[in-house]
N, C-alpha and C positions, 0 to 999 in steps of 0.2 A: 386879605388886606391889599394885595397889591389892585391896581387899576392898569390897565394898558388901554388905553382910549385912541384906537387907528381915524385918523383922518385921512382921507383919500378923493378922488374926482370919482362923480359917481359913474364915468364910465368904465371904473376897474371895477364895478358890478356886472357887468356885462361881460368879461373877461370869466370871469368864476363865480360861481356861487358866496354870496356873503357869508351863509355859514361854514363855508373852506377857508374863504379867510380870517376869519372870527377864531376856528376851529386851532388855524395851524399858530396861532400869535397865541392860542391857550395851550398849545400842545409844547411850543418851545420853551412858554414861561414852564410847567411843568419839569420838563424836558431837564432845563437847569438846575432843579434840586436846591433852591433857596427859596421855594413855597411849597404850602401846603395845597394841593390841588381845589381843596374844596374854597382857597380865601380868594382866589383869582378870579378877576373879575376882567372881561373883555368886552369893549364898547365898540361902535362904530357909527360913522359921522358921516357923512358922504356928502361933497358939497358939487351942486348943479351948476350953478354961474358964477357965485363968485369966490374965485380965487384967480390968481395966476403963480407959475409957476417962470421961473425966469424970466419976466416983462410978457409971458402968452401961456395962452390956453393950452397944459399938457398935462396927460394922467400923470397924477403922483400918489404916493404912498407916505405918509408920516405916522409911526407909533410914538407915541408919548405915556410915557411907563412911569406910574408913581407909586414909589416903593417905600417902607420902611425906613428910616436908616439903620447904618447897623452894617451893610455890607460894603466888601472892601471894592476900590476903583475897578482892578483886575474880574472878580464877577460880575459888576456891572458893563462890561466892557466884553464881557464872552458873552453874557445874556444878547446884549446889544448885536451882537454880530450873529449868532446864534438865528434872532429873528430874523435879521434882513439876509442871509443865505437861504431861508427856505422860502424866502418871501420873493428872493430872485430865484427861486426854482419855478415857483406859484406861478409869474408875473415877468413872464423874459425880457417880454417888451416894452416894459413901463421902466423909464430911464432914471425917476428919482423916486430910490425907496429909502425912507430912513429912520433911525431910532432915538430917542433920547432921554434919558433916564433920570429923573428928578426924586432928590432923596425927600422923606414926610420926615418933620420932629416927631418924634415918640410925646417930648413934652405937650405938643399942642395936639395932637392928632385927637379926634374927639368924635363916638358915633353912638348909635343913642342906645345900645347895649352897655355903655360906658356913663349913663347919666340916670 
């Protein structure tokens, strides 16, 4: 169920392999022990021209993690950090990496296993 969907400049491709990246954002969410390995789901997005990152053109890193709800602040907040420490191991030189964790209703969430 979870979704973690990294958006990044596509020249943090060229820094690492995508599937390292993809790999270690699946290995953290794991890692944390609030999923079941097989529900996690890792996307990635790479964008060529447009973005900017503080008024100009800089590799950046953004995970956007949608979760269940259900867990408390405190685990979202270790997960949260959790990713972006191995991500500034990944990635020395890329100056903005970040995470943010947006919780699903249970009431609305709806997939076609569910209909």
């Amino acid at each position: 169920m979870p979704h973690f969907v990294i958006d990044c400049s596509e020249n943090i491709l060229t820094l690492q392999e995508p599937e390292k990246l993809i790999h270690n954002v699946h290995r953290s969410a794991c890692n944390s022990e609030l999923f079941d390995e097989t529900d996690i789901k890792v996307r990635l997005n790479p964008f060529k021209d447009n973005y900017l990152v503080g008024g100009r053109k800089q590799d950046f890193i953004h995970v956007f993690a949608n979760i269940m709800e259900g867990r408390t602040t405190e685990q979202k907040a270790n997960i949260s950090k959790q990713i972006v420490r191995q991500l500034k191991t990944l990635f020395p030189t890329v100056s903005f990496i970040a995470v943010n964790i947006r919780d699903f209703e249970k009431a609305t969430y709806c997939n076609k296993t569910m209909v």
